[in-house]
N, CA, C and O of each residue as an XYZ file, in Angstrom:
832
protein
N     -29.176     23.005    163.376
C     -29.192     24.444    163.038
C     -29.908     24.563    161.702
O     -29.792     23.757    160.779
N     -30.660     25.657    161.702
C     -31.057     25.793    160.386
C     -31.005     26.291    158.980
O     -30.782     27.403    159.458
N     -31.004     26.372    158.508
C     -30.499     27.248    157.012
C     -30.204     28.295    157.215
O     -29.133     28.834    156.934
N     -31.731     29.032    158.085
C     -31.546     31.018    158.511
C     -30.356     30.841    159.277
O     -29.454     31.482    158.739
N     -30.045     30.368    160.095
C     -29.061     30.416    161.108
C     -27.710     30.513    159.826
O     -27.309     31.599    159.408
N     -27.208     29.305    159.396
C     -26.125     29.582    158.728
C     -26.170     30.469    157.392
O     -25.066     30.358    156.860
N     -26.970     31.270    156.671
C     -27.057     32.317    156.268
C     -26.508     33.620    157.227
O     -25.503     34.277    156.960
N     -27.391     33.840    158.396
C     -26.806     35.003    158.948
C     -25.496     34.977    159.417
O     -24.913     36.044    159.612
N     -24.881     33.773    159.651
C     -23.116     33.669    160.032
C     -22.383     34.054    159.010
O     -21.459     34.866    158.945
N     -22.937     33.325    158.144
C     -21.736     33.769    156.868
C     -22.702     35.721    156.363
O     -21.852     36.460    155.865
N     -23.571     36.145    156.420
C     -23.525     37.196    156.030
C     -22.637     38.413    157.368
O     -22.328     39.601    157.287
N     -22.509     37.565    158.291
C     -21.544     38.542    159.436
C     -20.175     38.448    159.376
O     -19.433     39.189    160.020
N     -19.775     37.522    158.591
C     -18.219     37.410    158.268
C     -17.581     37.983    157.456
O     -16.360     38.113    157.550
N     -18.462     38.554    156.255
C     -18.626     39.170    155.058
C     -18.370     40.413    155.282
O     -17.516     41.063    154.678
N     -19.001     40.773    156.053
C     -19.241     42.544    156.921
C     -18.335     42.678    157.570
O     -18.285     43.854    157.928
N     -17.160     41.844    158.133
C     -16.285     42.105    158.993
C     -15.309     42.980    158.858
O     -14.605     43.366    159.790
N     -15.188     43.436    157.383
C     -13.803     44.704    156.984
C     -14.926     45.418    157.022
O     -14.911     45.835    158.181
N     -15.840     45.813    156.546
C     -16.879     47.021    156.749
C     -17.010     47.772    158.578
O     -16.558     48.887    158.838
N     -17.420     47.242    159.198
C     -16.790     47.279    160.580
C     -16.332     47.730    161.115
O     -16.658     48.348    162.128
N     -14.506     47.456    160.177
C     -13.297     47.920    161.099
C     -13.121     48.887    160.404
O     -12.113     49.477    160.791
N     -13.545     49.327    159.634
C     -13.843     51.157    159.102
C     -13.078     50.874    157.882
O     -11.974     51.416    157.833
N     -13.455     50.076    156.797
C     -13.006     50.394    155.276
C     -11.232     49.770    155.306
O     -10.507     49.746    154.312
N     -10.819     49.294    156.748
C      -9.486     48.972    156.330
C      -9.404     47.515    155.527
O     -10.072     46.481    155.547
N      -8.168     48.012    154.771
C      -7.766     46.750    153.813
C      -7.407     45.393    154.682
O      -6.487     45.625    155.466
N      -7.879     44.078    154.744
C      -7.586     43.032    155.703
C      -7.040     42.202    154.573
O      -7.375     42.047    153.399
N      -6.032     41.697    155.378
C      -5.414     40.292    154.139
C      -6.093     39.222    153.845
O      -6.671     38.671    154.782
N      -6.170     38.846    152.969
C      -6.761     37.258    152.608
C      -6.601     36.395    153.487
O      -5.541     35.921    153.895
N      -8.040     36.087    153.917
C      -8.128     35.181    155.010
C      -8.825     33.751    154.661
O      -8.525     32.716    155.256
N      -9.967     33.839    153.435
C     -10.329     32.574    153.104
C      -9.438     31.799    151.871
O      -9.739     30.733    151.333
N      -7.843     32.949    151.490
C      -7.762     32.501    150.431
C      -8.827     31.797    149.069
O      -8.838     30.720    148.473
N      -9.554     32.917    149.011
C     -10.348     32.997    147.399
C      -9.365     33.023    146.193
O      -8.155     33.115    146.402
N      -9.667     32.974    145.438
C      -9.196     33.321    144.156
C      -9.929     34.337    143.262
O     -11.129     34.567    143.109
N      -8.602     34.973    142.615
C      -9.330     36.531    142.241
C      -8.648     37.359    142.400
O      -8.418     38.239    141.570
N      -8.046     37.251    143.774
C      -7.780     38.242    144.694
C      -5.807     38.671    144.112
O      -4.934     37.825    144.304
N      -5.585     39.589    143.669
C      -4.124     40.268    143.426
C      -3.203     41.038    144.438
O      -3.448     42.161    144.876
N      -1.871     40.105    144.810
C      -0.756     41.190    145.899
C      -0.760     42.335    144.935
O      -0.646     42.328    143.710
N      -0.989     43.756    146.155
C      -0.182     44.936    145.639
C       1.218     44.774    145.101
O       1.823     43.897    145.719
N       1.861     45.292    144.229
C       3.293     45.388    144.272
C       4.051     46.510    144.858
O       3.590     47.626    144.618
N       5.343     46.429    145.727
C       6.238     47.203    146.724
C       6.239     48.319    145.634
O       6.204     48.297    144.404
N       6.301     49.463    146.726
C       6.385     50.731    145.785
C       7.905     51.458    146.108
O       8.370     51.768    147.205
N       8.364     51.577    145.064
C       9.874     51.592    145.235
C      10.153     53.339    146.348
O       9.840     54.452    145.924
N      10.751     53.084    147.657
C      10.900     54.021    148.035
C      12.324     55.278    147.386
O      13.531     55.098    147.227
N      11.516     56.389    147.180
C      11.851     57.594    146.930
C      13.360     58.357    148.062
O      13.174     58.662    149.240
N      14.706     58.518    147.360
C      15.392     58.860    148.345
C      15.283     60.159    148.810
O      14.613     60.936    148.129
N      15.808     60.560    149.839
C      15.277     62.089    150.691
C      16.571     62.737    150.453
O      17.575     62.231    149.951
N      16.390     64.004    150.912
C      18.056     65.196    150.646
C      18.672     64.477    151.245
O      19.599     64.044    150.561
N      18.645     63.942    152.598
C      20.022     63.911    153.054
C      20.946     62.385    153.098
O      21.734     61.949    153.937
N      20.392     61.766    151.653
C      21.347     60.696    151.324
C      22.123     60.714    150.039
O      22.142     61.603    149.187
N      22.717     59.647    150.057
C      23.878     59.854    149.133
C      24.151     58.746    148.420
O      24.646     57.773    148.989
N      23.823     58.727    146.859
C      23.139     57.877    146.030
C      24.777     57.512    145.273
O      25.482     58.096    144.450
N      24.910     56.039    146.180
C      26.333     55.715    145.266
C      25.997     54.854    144.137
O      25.335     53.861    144.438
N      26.383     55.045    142.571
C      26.577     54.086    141.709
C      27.858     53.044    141.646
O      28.989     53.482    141.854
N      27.737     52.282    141.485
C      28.736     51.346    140.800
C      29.445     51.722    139.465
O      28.789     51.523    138.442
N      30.632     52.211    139.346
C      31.165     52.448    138.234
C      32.059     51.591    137.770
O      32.456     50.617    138.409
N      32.530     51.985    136.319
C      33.387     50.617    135.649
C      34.808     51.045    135.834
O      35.167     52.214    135.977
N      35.835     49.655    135.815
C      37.100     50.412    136.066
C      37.818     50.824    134.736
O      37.529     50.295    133.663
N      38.706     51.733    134.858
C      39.366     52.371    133.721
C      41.070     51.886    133.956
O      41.971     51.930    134.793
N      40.724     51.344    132.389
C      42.157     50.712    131.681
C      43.677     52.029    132.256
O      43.784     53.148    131.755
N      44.354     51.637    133.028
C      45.417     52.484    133.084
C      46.435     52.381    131.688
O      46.739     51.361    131.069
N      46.940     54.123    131.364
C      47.892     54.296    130.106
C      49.219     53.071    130.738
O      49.548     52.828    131.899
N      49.733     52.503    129.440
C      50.699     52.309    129.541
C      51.549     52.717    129.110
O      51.441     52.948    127.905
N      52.877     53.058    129.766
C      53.895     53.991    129.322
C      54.560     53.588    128.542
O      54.792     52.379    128.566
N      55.179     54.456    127.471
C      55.744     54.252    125.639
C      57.125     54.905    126.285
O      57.064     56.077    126.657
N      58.333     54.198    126.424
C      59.532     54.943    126.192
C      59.816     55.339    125.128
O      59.883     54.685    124.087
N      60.046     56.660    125.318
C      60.598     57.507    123.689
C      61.479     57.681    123.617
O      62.085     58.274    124.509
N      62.323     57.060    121.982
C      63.722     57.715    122.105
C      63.992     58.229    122.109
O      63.593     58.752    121.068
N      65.150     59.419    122.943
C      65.783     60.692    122.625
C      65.767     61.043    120.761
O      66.042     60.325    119.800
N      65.343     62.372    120.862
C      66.224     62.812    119.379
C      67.520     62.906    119.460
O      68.074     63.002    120.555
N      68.175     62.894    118.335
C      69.962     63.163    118.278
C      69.658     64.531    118.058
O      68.677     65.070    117.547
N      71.057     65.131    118.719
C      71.453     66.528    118.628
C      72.514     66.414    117.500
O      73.593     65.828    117.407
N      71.670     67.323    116.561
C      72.254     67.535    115.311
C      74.085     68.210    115.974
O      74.161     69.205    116.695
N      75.169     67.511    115.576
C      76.623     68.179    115.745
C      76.633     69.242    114.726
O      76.013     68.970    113.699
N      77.201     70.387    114.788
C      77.682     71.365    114.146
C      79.259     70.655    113.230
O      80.103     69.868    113.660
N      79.161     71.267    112.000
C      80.527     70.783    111.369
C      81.150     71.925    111.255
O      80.593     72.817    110.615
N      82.671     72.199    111.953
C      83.357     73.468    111.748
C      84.495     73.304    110.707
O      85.128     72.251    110.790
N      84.855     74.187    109.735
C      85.403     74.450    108.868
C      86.713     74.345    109.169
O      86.614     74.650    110.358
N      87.812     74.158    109.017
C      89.143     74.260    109.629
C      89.781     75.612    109.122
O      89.625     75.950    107.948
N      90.373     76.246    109.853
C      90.639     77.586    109.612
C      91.800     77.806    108.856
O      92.867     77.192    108.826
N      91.419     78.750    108.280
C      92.595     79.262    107.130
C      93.995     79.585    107.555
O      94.189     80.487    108.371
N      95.101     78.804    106.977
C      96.475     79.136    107.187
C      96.333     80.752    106.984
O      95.667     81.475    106.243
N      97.413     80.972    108.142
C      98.086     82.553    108.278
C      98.608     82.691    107.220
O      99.301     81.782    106.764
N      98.404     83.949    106.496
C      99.287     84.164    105.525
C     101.071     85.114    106.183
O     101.336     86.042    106.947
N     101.676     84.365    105.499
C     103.510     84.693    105.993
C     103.485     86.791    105.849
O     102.982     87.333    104.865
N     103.984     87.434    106.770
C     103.840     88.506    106.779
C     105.235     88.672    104.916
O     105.293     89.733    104.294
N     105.836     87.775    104.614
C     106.774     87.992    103.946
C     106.999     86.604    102.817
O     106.580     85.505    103.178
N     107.452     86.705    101.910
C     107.595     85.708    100.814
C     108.799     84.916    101.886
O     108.817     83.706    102.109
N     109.653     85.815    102.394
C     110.848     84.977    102.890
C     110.910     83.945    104.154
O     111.617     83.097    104.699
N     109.694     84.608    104.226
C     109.073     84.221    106.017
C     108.279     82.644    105.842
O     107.852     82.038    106.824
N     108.153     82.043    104.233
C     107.420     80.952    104.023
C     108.226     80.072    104.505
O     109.370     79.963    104.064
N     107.639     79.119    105.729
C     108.189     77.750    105.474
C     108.567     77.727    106.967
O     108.242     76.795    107.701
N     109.433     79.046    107.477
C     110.197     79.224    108.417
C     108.997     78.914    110.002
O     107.883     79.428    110.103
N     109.496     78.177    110.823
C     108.969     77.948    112.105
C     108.740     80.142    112.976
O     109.552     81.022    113.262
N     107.830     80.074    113.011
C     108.016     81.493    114.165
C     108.471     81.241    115.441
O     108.302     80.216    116.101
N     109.140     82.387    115.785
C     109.840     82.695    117.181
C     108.653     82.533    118.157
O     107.506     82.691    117.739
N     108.851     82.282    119.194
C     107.286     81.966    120.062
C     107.953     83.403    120.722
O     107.360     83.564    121.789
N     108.660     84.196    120.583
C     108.890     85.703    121.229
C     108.193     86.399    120.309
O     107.662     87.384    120.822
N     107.948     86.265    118.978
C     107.288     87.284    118.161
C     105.857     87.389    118.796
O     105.083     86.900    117.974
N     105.320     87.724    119.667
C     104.224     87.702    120.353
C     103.453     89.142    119.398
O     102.343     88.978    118.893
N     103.877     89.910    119.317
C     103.058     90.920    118.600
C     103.074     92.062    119.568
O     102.888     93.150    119.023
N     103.263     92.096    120.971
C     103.352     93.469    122.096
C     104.429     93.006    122.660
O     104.826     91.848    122.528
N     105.071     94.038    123.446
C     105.340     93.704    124.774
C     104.414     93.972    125.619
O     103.327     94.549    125.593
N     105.380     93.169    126.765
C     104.507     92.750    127.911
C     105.191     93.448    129.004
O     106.290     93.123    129.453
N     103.905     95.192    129.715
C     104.715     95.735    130.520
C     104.736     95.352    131.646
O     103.717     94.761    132.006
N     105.789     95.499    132.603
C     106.284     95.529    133.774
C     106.616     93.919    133.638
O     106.243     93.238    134.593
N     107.207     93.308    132.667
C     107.799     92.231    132.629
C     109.448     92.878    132.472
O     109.627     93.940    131.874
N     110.346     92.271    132.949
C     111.563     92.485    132.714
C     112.296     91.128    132.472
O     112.256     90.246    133.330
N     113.132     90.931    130.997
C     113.616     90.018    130.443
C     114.935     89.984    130.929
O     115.185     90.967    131.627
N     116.113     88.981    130.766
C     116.942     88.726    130.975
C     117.703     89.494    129.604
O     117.129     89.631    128.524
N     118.812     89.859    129.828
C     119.715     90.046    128.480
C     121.097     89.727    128.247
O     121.950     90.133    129.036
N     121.434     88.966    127.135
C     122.351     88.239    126.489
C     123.547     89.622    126.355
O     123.216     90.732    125.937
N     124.884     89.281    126.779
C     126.088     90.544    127.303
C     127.427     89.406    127.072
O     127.757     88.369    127.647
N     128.067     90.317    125.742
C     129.318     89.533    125.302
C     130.059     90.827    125.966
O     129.452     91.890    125.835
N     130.999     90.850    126.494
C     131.972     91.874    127.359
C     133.778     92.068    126.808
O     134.537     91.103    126.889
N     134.127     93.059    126.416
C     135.674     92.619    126.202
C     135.970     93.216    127.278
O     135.216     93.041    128.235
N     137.217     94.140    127.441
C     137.630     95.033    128.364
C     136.996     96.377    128.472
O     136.513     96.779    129.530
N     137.002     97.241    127.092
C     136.396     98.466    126.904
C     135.116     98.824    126.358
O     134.530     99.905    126.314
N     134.689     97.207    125.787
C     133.438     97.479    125.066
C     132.491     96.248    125.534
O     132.832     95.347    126.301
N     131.186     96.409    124.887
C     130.553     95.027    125.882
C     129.593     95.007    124.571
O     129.933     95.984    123.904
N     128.592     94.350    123.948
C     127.639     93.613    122.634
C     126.400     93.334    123.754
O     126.638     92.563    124.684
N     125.311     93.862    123.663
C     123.789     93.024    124.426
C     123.136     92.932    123.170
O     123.048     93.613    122.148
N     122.730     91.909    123.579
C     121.444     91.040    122.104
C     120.118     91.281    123.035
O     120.208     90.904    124.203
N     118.977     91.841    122.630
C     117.394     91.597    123.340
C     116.607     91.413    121.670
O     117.151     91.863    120.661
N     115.574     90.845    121.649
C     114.488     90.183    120.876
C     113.414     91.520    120.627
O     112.882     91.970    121.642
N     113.171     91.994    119.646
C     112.157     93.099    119.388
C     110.583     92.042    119.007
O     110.480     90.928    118.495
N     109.930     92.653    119.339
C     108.341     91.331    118.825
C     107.934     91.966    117.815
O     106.996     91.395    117.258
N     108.384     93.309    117.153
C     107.270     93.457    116.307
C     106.526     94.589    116.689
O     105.930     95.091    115.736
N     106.377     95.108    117.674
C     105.136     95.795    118.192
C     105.477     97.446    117.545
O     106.363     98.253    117.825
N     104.104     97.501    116.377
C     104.210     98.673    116.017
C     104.398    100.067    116.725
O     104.842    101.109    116.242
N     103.966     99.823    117.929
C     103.746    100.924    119.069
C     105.173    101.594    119.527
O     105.388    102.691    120.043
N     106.195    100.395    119.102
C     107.552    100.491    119.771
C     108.335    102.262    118.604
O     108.414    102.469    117.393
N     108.617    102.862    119.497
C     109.914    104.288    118.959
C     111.347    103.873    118.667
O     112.001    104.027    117.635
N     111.643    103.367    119.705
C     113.071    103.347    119.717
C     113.503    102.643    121.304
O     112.823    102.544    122.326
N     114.218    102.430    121.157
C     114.907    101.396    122.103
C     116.112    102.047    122.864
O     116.853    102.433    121.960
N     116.696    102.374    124.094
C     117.090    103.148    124.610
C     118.753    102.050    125.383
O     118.243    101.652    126.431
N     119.571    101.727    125.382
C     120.565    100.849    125.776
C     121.463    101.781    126.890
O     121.813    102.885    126.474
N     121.850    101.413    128.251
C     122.634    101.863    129.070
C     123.340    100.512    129.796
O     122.841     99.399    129.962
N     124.843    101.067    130.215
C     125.786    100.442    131.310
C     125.616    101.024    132.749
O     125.363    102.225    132.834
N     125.725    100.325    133.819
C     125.288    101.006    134.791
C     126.282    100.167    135.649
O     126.076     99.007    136.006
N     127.899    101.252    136.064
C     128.784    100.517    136.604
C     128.075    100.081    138.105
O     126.955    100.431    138.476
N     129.015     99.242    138.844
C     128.487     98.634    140.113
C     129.539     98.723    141.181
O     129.434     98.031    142.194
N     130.512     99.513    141.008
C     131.421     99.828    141.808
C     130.648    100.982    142.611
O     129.922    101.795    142.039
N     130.878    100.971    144.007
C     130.440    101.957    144.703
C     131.548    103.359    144.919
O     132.753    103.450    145.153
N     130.494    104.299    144.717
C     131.470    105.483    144.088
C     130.583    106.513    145.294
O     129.417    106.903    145.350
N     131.554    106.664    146.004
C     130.765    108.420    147.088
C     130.852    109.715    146.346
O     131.737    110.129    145.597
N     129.973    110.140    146.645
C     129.694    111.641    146.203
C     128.726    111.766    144.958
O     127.700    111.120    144.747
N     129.302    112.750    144.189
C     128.013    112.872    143.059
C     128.331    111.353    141.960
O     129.463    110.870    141.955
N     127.417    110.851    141.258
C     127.482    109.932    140.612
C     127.786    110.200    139.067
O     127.181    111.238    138.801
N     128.290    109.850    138.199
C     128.468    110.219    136.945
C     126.973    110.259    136.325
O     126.132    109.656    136.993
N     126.487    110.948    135.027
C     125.142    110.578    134.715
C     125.338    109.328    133.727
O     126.481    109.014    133.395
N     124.134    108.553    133.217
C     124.403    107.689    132.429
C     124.362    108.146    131.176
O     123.962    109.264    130.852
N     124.924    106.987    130.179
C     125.089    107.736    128.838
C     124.015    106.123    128.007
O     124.159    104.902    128.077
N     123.131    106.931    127.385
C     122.412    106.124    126.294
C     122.320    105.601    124.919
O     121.935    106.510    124.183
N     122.443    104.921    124.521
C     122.393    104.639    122.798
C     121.368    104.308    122.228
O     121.097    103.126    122.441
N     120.361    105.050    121.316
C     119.650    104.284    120.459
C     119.917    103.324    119.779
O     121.073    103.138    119.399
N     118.843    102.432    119.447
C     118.845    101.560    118.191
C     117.022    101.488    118.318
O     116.150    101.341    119.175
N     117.225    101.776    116.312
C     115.642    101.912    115.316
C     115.140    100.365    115.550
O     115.909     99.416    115.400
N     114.300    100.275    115.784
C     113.607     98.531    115.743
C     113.085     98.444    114.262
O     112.371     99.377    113.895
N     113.275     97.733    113.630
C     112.628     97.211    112.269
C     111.199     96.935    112.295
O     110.711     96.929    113.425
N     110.224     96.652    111.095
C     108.961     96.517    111.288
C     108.951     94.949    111.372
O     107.873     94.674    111.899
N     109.764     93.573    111.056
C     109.518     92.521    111.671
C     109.921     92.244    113.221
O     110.342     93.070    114.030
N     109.713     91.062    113.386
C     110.178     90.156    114.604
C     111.290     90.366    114.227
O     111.383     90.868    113.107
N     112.600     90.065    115.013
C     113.846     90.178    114.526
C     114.547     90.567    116.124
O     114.063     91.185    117.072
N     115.800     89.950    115.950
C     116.726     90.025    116.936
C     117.509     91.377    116.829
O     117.999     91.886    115.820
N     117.506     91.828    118.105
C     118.462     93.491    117.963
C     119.681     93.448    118.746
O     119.755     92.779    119.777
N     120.896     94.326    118.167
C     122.010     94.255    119.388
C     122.185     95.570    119.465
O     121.545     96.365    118.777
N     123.186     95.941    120.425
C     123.964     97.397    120.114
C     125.078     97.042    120.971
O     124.870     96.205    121.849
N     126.360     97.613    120.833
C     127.680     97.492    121.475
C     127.940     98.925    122.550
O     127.759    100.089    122.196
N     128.307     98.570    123.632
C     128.450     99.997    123.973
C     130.471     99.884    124.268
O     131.215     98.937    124.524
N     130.678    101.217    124.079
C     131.886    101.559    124.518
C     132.802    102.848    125.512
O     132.407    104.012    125.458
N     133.455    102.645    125.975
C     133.612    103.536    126.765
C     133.568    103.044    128.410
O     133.331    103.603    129.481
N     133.985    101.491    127.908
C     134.035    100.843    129.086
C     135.516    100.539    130.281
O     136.579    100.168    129.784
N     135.442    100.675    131.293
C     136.860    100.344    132.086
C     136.877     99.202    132.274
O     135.985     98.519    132.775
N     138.295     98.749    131.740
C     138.667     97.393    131.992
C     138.921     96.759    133.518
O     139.572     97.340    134.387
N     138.228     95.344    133.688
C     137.911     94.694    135.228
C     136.969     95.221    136.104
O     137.072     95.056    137.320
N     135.532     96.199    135.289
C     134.942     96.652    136.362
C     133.477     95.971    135.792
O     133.014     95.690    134.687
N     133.089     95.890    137.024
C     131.705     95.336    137.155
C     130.771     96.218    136.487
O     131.086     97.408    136.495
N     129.455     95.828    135.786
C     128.929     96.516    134.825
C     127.122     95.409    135.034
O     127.084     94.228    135.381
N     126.334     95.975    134.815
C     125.188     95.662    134.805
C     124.386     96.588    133.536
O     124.380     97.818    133.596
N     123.553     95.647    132.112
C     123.197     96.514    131.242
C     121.701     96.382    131.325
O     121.046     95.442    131.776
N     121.310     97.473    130.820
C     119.358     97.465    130.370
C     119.175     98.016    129.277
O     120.024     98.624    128.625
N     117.902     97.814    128.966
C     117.293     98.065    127.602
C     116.250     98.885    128.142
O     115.894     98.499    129.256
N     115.501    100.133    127.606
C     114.142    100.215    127.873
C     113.783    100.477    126.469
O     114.460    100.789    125.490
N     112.749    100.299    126.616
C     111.993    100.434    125.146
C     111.052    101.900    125.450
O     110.552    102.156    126.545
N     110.941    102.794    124.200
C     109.870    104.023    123.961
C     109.083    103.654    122.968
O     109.182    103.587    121.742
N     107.946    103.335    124.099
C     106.270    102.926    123.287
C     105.658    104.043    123.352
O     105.913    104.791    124.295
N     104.590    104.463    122.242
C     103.353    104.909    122.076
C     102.442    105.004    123.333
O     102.986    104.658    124.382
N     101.660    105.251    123.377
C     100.737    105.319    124.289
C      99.139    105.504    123.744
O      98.689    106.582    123.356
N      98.378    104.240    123.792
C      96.714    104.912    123.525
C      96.225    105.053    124.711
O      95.716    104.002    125.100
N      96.160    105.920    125.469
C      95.409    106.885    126.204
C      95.634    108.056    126.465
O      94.799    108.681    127.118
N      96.624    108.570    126.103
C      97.227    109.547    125.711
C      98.063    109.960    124.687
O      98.442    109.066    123.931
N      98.602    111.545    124.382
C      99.330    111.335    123.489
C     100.734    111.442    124.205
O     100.769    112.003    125.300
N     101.980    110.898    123.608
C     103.048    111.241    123.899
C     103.232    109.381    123.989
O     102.431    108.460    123.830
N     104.741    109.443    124.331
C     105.648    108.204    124.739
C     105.732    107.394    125.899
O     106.618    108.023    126.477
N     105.526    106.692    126.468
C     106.179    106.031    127.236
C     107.323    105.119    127.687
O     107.506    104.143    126.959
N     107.921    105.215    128.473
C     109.882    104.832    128.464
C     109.394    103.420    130.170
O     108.730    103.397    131.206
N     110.050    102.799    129.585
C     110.276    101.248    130.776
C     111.065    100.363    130.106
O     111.227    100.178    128.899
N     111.648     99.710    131.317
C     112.959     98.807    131.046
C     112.378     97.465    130.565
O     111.500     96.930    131.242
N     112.823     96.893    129.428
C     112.273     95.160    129.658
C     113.158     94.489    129.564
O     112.941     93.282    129.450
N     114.509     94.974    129.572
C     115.483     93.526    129.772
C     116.688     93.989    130.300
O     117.347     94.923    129.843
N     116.977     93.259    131.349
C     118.522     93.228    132.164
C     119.397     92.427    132.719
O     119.042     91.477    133.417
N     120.550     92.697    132.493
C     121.579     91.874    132.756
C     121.810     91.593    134.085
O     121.258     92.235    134.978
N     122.796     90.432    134.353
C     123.657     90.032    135.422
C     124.367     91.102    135.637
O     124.191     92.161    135.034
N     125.266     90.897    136.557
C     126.588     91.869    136.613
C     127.881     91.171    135.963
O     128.416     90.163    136.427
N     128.288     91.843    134.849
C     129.106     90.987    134.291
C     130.361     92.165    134.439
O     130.189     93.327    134.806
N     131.391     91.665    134.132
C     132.896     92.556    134.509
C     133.133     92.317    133.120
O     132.542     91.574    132.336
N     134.463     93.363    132.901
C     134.800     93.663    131.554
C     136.271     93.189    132.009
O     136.979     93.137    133.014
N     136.283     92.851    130.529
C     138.268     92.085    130.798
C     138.951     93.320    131.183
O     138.608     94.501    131.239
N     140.341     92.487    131.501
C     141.392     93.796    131.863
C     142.243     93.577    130.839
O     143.218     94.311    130.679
């Protein structure tokens, strides 16, 4: 073969990307010279979803706190009662000196009896409200026809606590007898008095 001959081979090998219309062909004689493109980083589209890697976060650790103290209150100790009386120092009080009565309570009452006369003891509290104190016998023999009326005795109540009596007389000897007390209180809701019994006896008989 001759020189022309291998001239025109290699000038047709040369021409061979020209040809195939300007496309890029890979290295085929491995020359030197020649540089790889580098990858071109693809671009993400709307409808993906670009996760990062994030760092993890230290969780709080929990601090028990001590309660505060609740401040205690300091209370004063309260002032002795003063004695309504110089004479009254020292002395224990009646747990009856209550300061009222107490209505629609009815007390028992203490009844010394002879034949004609009879002594009841009842407890006054004190209660300024109190008038006067009203004392009746109320025989227990059954009697037909009209009834005798009853007969009453005052006694003044004092302004302390204090024990009260009154004696009644005009009593029949060996007859059964039942006594009461009512007391005449004040009234705040109105003006005027109010009259109720607070203490009564057994049926006690009078000597003969």
């Amino acid at each position: 073969m001759t020189v022309r001959s291998w001239s025109l081979r290699l000038a047709a090998v040369t021409l061979i990307p020209v040809g195939l219309g300007g496309c890029a062909v890979p290295e085929v004689l491995g020359g030197a010279g020649t540089e790889a493109a580098e990858p071109v980083a693809a671009e993400p589209s709307a409808g993906w979803i670009v996760v990062q890697e994030g760092a993890r976060q230290e969780e709080p650790v929990p601090v028990k706190a001590a309660p505060t103290p609740t401040a205690v209150p300091t209370l004063a100790p309260p002032a002795p009662a003063e004695s309504s009386s110089p004479e009254d120092a020292g002395e224990p009080m009646d747990p009856r000196c209550n300061g009222s009565l107490q209505p629609g309570k009815i007390a028992g009452l203490d009844v010394v009896a002879g034949a004609t006369s009879a002594t009841v003891r009842w407890f006054h509290a004190s209660d300024k409200n109190v008038r006067t104190y009203r004392i009746t016998s109320i025989p227990q023999r059954l009697v037909s026809g009209r009834q005798a009326p009853l007969k009453w005795q005052e006694v003044k109540p004092g302004d302390k606590c204090s024990p009260l009596s009154a004696t009644i007389t005009g009593l029949r000897p060996g007859t059964p007898y039942t006594f009461s007390v009512d007391v005449v209180r004040a009234t705040s809701w109105q003006n005027g008095n109010l009259a109720a019994t607070i203490a009564r006896s057994a049926v006690v008989t009078t000597a003969t």
